[in-house]
Backbone bond lengths (Angstrom), bond angles and torsions (degrees), N, CA, C in turn:
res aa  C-N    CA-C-N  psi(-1)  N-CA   C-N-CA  omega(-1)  CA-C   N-CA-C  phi
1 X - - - 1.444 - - 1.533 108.18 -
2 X 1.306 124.05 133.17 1.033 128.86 -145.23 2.091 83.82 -104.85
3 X 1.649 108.37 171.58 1.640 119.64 -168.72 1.476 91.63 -80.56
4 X 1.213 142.41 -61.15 1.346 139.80 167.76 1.901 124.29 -16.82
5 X 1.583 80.05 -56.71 1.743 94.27 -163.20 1.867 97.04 -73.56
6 X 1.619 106.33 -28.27 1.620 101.48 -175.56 1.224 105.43 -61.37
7 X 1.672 119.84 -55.67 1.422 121.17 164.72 1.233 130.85 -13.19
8 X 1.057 104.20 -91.85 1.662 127.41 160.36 1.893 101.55 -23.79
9 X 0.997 96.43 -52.68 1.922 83.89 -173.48 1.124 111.82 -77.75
10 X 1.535 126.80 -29.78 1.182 113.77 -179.01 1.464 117.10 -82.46
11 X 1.417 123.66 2.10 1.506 134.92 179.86 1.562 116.58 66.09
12 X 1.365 95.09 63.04 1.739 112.54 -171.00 1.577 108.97 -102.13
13 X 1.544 104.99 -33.28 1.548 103.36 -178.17 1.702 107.26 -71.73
14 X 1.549 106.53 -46.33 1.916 124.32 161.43 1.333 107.38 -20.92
15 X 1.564 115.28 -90.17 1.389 123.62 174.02 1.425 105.42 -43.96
16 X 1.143 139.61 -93.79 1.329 136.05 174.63 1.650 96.91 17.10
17 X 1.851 96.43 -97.78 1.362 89.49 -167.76 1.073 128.04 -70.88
18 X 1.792 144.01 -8.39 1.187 110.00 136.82 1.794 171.38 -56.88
19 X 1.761 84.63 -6.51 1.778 131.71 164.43 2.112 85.22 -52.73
20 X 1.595 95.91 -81.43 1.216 96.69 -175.95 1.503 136.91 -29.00
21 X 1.252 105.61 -62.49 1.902 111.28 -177.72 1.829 91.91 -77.51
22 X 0.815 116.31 -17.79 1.986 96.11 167.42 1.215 111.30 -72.55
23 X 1.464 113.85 -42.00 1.499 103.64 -168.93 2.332 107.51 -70.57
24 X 1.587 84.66 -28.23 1.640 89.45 -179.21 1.873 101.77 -50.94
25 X 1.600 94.78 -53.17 1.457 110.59 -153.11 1.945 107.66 -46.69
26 X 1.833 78.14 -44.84 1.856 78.09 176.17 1.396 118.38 -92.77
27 X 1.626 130.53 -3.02 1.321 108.21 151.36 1.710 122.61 -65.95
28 X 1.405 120.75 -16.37 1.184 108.55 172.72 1.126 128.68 -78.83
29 X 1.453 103.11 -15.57 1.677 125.35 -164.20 1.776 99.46 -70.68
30 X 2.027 92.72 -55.09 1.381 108.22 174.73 2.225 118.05 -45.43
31 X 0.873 87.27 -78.11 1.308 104.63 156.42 2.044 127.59 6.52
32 X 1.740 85.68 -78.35 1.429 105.23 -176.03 1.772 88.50 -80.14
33 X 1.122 136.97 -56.10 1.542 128.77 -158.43 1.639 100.67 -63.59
34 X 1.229 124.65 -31.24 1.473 116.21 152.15 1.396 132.74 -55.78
35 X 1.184 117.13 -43.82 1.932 131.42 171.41 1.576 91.50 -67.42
36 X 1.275 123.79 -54.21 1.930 107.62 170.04 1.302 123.92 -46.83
37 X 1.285 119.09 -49.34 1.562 104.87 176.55 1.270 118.42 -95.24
38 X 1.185 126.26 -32.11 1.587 103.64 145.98 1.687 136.83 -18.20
39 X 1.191 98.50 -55.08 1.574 101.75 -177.58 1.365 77.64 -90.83
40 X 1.316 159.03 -120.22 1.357 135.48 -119.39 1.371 135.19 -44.47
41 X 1.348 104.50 -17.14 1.537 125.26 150.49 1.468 129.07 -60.34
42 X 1.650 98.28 -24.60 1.615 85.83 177.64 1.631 95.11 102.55
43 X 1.061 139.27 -37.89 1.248 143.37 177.16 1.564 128.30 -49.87
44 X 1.598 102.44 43.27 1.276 97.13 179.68 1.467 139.28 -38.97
45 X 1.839 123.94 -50.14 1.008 120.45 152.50 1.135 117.51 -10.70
46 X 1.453 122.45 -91.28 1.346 135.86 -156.98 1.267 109.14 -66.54
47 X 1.263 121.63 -11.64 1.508 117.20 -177.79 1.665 103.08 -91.59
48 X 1.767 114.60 -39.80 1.505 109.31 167.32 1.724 133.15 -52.93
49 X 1.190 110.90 -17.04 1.332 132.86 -164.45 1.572 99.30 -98.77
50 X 1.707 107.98 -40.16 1.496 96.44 -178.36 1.207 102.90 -78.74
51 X 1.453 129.15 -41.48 1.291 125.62 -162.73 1.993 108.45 -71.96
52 X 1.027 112.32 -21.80 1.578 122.01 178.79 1.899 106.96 -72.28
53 X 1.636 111.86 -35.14 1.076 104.53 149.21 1.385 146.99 -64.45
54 X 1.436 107.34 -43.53 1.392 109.63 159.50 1.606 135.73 -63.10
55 X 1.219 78.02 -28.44 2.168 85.47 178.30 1.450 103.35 -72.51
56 X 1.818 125.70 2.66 1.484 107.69 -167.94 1.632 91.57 -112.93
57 X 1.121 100.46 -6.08 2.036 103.97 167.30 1.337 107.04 -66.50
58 X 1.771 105.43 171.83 1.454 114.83 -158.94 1.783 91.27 -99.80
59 X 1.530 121.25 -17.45 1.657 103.59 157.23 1.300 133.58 -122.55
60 X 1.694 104.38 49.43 1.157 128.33 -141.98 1.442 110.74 -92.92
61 X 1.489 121.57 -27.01 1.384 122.94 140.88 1.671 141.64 -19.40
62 X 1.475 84.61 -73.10 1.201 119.97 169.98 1.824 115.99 -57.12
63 X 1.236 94.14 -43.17 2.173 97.93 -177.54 1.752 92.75 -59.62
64 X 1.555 108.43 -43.55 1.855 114.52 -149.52 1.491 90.16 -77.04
65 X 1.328 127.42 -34.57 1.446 112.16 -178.14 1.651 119.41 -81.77
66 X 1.364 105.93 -30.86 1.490 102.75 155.95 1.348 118.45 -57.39
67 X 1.711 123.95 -11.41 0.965 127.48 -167.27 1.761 112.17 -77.91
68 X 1.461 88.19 -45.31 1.441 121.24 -174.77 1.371 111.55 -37.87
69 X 1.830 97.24 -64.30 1.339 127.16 -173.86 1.900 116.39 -68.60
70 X 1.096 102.52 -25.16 1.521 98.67 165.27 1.093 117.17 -86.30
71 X 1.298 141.54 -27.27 1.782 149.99 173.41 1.460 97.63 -49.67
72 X 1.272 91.87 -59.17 2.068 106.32 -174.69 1.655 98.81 71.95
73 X 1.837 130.11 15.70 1.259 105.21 138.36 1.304 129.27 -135.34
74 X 1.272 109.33 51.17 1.409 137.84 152.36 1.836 103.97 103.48
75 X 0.766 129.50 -171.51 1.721 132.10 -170.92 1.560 100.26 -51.39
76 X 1.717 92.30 109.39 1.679 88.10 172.03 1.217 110.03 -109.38
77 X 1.645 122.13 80.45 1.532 140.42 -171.83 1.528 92.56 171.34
78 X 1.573 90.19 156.38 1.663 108.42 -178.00 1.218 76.20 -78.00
79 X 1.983 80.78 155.11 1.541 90.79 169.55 1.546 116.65 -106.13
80 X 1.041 123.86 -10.79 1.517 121.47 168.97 1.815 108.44 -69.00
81 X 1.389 106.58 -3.43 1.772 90.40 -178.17 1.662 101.06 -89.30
82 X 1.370 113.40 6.40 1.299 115.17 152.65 1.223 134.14 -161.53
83 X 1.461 91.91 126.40 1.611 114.37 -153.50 1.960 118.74 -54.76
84 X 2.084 85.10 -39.13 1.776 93.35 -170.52 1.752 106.42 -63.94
85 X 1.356 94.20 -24.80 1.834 91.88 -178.58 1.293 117.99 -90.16
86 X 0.983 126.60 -10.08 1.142 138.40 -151.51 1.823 79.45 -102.86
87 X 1.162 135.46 -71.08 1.342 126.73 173.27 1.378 112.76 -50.39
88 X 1.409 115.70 -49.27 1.930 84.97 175.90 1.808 123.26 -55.83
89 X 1.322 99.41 -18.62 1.492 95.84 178.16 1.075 117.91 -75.96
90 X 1.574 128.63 -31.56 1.145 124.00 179.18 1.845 120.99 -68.39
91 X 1.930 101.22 -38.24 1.265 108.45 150.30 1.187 145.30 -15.01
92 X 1.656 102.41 -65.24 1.329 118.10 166.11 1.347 145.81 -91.77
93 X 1.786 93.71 26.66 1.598 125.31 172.77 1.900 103.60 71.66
94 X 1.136 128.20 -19.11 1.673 120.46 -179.33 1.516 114.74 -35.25
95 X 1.000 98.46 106.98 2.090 94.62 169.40 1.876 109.38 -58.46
96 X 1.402 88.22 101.20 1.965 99.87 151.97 1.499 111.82 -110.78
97 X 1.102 103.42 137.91 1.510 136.39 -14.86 1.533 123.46 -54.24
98 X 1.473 124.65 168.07 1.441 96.25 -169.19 1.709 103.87 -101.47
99 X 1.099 112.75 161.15 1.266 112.85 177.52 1.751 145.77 -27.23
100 X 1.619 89.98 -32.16 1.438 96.76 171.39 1.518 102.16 -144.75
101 X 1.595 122.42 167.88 0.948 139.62 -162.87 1.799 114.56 -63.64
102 X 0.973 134.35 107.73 1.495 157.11 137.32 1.267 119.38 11.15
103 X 0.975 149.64 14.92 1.130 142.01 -133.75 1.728 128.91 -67.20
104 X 1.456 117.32 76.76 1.436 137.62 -149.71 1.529 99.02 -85.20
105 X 1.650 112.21 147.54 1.450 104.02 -53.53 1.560 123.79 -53.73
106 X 1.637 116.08 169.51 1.221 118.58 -164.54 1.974 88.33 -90.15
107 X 1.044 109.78 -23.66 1.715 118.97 -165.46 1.212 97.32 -101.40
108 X 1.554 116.23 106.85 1.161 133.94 159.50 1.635 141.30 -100.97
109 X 1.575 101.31 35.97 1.262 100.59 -169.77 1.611 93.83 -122.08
């Protein structure tokens, strides 16, 4: 029996890659719960810088609008510090800036 085929039977490449997408799953997890309190802090800086990192990932759209939606007061990051979101928004017709004033943070307790 060859070192490959033992592998394979004992389900090492399996585990392997599920080791992998956990550790992905919770750097993203890590990630966005930082860009949350940042902006609920008021910490714009640090929230533009995180969010400019994430928008250059391959589901990096997607993390910033979950991002959006957990803040609950609308994009707490410039939006030109990222470009990929910044085009899906325009995509999906939303007026940015939005019509009325932002009120950062929206969570004041």
């Amino acid at each position: 029996m060859s070192f490959f085929s033992e592998l394979k039977r004992r389900n090492v490449f399996r585990v392997g890659f599920a080791y992998l997408i956990t550790a992905w799953l919770v750097a993203q997890i890590a990630d966005l719960s930082r860009l949350l309190v940042a902006a609920m802090l008021g910490d714009s800086g640090q929230a533009n810088e995180l969010a400019g990192t994430m928008d250059a990932r391959l589901a990096g759209p997607f993390s910033l609008s979950v991002a959006v939606y957990q803040c609950l007061c609308g994009a707490p990051f410039d939006i030109d510090s990222t470009p990929n979101f910044k085009a899906r928004i325009e995509e999906a017709g939303f007026p940015w800036p939005p019509p009325t004033r932002i009120h950062y943070p929206a969570k004041d307790w």
